[in-house]
C-alpha positions as CSV (number, residue, x, y, z in Angstrom):
1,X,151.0,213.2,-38.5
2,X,154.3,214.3,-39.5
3,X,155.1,216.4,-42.3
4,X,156.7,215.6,-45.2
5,X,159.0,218.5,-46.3
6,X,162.7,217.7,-47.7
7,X,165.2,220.5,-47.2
8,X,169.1,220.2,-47.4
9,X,171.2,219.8,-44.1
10,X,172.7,222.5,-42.6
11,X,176.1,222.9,-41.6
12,X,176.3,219.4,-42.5
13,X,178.0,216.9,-44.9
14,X,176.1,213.9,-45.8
15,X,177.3,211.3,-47.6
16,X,174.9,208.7,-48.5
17,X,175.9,204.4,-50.3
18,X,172.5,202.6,-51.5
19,X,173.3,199.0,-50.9
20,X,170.6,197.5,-53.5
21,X,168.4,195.0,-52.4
22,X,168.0,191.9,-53.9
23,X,164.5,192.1,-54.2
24,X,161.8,194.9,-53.9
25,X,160.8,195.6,-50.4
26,X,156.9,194.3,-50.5
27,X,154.5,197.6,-49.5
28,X,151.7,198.3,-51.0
29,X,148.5,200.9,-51.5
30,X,144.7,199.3,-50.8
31,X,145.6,196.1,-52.8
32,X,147.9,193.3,-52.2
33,X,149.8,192.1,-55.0
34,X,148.2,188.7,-56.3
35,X,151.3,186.9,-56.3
36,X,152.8,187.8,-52.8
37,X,152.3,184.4,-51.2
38,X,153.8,182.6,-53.9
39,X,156.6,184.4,-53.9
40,X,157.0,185.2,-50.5
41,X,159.6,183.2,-50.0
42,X,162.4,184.6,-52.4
43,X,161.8,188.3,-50.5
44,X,164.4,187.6,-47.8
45,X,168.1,188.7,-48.0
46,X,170.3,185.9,-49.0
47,X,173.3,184.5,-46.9
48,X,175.1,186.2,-49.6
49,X,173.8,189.4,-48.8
50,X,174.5,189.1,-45.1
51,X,178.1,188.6,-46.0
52,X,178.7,191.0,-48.5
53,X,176.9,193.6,-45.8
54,X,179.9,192.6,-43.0
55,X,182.4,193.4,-45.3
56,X,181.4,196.3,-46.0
57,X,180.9,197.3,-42.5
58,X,184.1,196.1,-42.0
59,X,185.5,198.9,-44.8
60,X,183.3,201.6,-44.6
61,X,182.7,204.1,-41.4
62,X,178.9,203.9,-41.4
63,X,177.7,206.4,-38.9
64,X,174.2,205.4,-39.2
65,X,172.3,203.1,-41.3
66,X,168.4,202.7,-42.9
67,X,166.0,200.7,-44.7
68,X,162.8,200.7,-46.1
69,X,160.2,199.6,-43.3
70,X,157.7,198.3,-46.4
71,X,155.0,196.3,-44.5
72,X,156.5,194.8,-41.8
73,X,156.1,196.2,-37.8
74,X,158.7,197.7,-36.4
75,X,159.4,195.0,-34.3
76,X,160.2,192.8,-36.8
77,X,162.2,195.4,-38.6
78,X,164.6,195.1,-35.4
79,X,164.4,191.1,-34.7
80,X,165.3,190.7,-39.1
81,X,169.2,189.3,-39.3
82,X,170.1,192.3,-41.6
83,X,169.0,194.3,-37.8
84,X,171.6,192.1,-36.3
85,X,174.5,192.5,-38.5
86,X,174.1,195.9,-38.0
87,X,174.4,195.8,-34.2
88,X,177.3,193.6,-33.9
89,X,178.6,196.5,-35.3
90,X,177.5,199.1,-33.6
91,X,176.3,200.5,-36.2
92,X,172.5,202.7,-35.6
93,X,169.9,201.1,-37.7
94,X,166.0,203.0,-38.7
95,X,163.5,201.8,-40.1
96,X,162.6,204.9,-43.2
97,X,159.2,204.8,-45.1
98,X,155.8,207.0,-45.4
99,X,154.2,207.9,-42.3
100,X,151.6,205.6,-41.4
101,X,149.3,208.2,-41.1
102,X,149.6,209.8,-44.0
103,X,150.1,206.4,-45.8
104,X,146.3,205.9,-44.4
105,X,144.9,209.1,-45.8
106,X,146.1,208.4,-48.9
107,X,144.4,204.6,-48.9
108,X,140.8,206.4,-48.1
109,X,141.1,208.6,-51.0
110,X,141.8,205.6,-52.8
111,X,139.4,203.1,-51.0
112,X,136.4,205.9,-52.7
113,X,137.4,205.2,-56.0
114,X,137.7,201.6,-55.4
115,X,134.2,200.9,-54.3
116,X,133.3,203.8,-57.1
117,X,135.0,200.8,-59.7
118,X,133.3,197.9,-58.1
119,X,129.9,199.2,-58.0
120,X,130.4,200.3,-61.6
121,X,131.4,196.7,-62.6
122,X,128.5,195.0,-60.7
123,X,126.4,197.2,-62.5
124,X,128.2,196.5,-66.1
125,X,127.6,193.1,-65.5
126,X,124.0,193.5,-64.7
127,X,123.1,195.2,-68.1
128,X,125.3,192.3,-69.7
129,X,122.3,190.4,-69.7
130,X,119.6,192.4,-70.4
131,X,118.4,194.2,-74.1
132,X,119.1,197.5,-75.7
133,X,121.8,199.0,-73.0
134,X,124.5,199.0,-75.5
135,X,125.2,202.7,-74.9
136,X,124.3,203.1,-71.2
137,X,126.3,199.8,-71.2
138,X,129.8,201.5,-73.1
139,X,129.3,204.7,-70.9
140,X,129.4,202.7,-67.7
141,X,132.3,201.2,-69.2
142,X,134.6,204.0,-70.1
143,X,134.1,205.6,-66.6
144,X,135.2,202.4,-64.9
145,X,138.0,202.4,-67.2
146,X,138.9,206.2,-66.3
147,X,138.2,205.3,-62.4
148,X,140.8,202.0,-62.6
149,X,143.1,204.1,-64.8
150,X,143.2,207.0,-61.8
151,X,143.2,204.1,-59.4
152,X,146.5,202.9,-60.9
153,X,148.1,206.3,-61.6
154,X,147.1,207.2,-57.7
155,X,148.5,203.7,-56.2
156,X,151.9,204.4,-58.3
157,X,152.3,207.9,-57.1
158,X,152.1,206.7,-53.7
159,X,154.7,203.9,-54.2
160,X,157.1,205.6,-55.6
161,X,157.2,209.4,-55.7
162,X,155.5,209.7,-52.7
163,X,156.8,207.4,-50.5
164,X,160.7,208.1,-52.0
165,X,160.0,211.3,-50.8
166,X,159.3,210.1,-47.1
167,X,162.3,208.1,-47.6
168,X,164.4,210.3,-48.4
169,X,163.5,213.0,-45.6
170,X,163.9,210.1,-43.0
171,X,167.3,209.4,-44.0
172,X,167.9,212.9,-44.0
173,X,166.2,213.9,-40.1
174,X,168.4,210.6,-39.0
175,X,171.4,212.9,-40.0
176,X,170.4,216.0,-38.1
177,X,169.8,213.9,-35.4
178,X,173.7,212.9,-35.0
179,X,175.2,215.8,-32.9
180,X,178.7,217.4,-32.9
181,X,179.6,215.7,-36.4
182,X,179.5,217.6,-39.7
183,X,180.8,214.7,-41.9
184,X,179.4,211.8,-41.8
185,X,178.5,208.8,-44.0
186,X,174.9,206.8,-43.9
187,X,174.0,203.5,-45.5
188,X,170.7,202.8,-47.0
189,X,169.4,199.7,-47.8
190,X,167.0,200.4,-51.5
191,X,165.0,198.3,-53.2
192,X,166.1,198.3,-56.8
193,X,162.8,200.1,-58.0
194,X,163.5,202.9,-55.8
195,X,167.5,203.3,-56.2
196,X,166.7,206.0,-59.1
197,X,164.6,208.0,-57.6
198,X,166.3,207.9,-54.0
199,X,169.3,208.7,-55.0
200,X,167.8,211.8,-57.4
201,X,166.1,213.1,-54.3
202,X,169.2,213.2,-52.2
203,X,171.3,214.6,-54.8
204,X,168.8,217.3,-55.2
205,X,169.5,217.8,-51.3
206,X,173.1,218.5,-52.0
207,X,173.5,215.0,-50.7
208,X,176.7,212.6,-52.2
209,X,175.4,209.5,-53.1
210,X,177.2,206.4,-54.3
211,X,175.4,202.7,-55.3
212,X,176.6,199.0,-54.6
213,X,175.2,195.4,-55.0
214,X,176.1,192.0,-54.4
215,X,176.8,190.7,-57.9
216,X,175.5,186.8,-58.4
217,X,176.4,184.7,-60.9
218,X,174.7,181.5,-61.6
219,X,177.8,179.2,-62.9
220,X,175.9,175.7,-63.4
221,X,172.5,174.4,-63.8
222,X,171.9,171.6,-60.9
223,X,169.2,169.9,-58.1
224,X,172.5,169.1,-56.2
225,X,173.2,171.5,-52.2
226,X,175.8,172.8,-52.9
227,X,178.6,171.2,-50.0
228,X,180.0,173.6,-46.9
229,X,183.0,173.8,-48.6
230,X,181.8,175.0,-51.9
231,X,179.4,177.7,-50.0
232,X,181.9,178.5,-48.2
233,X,184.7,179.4,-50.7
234,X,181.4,181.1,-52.8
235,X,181.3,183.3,-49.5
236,X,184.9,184.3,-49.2
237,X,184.9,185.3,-52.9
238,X,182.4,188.5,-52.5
239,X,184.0,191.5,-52.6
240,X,183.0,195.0,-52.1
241,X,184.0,197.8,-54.8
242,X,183.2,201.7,-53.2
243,X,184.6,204.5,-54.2
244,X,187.7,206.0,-52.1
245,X,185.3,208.9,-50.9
246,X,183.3,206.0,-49.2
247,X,186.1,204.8,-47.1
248,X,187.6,204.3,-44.0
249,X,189.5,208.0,-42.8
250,X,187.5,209.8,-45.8
C-alpha cells in the first residue's frame, strides 16, 4: 500500500487550474448512495464540457493533466471521451484518488460499526414489542444513534479530507515524475465538492492554483431539440477566462 504523505516539490514550480466538474464524481465508503441509479444518467460530462475542455487546450500549455478516478476502473477511466480529448492533444492524462488499499482498510473499520448498528436495530425492534423495556429499549437506542453518528462522521472524513489528501499528493508525484522541467502547469479535473479543499491542500504545498468552469445558462423553458444550427452556435459561444499566469509562454 502506498503512503499517503504530502510534501512540497522540490526545485520545482507547479502551477495547478481546477477545471470544475459539472457534477460530483460518484465514489463512495461502505454504502451506495440511494439515488445513484436514478440519477446516473446526469453524471456524465456534457458536449459543452468537451468543448469548452478543447479550447482550453487549445490556450493553455498543459504539461500533464488528472482527474478524480471515483468508482470507475481504470480502464474505463482511459476509454471516457474526456480521456480522448486529452490525447488528441497530447496531453498525459492520470487517474488521482485514494489508494485502493488503503480505501479498503478504511471500509473494514467501517463495515464493524455497520453490522455493530444493524444488530442494534434488529434488536431495538425486538423489544418494540414486548413489555417494560422502556429503558433497556432508549439505551439501545442512544448507542445506535452514537454508532450511525460515528458511522457518518467516519464515511465523510474519508470522502473528503481523506481522500483530497490522496488527491492532492497524486497530482503532486505526477509532477516529480516530469523530468528536466522546473515550470510547469497541470490541469485537474475537481468535482465541485472537492474544489475547496483541493485547492487549500495545494496551496499549502506552495502550489499556484487557479479555478475555471463552463458557465450554462438556461435561456427558455421548452420539450423542443434544440436544431444543429442552434447547438452549434450555443457551442461556438463558450469561452474560456484564465488568468495570464495560466497561458500560453507563461
Amino acid at each position: 500500500m502506498e503512503t499517503l504523505e504530502l510534501k512540497p516539490l522540490e526545485k520545482k514550480k507547479l502551477n495547478v487550474l481546477l477545471l470544475e466538474k459539472e457534477y460530483n464524481e460518484p465514489f463512495w465508503v461502505n454504502e451506495a448512495p440511494t439515488n445513484l441509479n436514478e440519477i446516473k444518467s446526469l453524471l456524465r460530462p456534457s458536449i459543452g464540457f468537451y468543448k469548452f475542455l478543447e479550447n482550453l487546450l487549445s490556450k493553455v500549455n498543459v504539461d500533464f493533466a488528472t482527474d478524480e478516478l471515483g468508482m470507475r476502473s481504470q480502464i474505463d477511466f482511459q476509454r471516457d471521451m474526456i480521456a480522448d480529448v486529452f490525447h488528441k492533444s497530447n496531453v498525459p492524462y492520470f487517474p488521482v484518488d485514494i489508494d485502493a488499499t488503503a480505501k479498503s482498510y478504511l471500509e473494514d473499520a467501517i463495515a464493524k460499526k455497520i453490522k455493530s448498528r444493524d444488530d442494534l436495530v434488529k434488536s431495538i425492534d425486538k423489544l418494540a414489542n414486548q413489555k417494560d423495556s422502556t429503558m433497556e429499549g432508549e439505551y439501545m437506542i442512544a448507542l445506535g444513534q452514537s454508532l450511525q453518528s460515528e458511522i457518518a462522521e467516519h464515511q465523510n472524513e474519508v470522502n473528503y479530507a481523506i481522500r483530497e489528501s490522496w488527491m492532492a499528493m497524486g497530482i503532486l508525484n505526477h509532477a516529480r515524475e516530469i523530468k528536466g522541467k522546473e515550470d510547469m502547469t497541470s490541469l485537474h479535473i475537481c468535482s465541485p465538492e472537492h474544489i475547496s479543499g483541493i485547492k487549500q491542500l495545494l496551496e499549502s504545498m506552495n502550489v499556484k492554483v487557479e479555478t475555471t468552469k463552463l458557465s450554462k445558462k438556461v435561456i427558455a423553458a421548452s420539450t423542443e431539440v434544440p436544431s444543429s444550427q442552434e447547438m452549434e452556435n450555443w457551442l461556438q459561444s463558450i469561452q474560456i477566462q484564465v488568468k495570464p499566469v495560466m497561458g500560453k509562454g507563461a
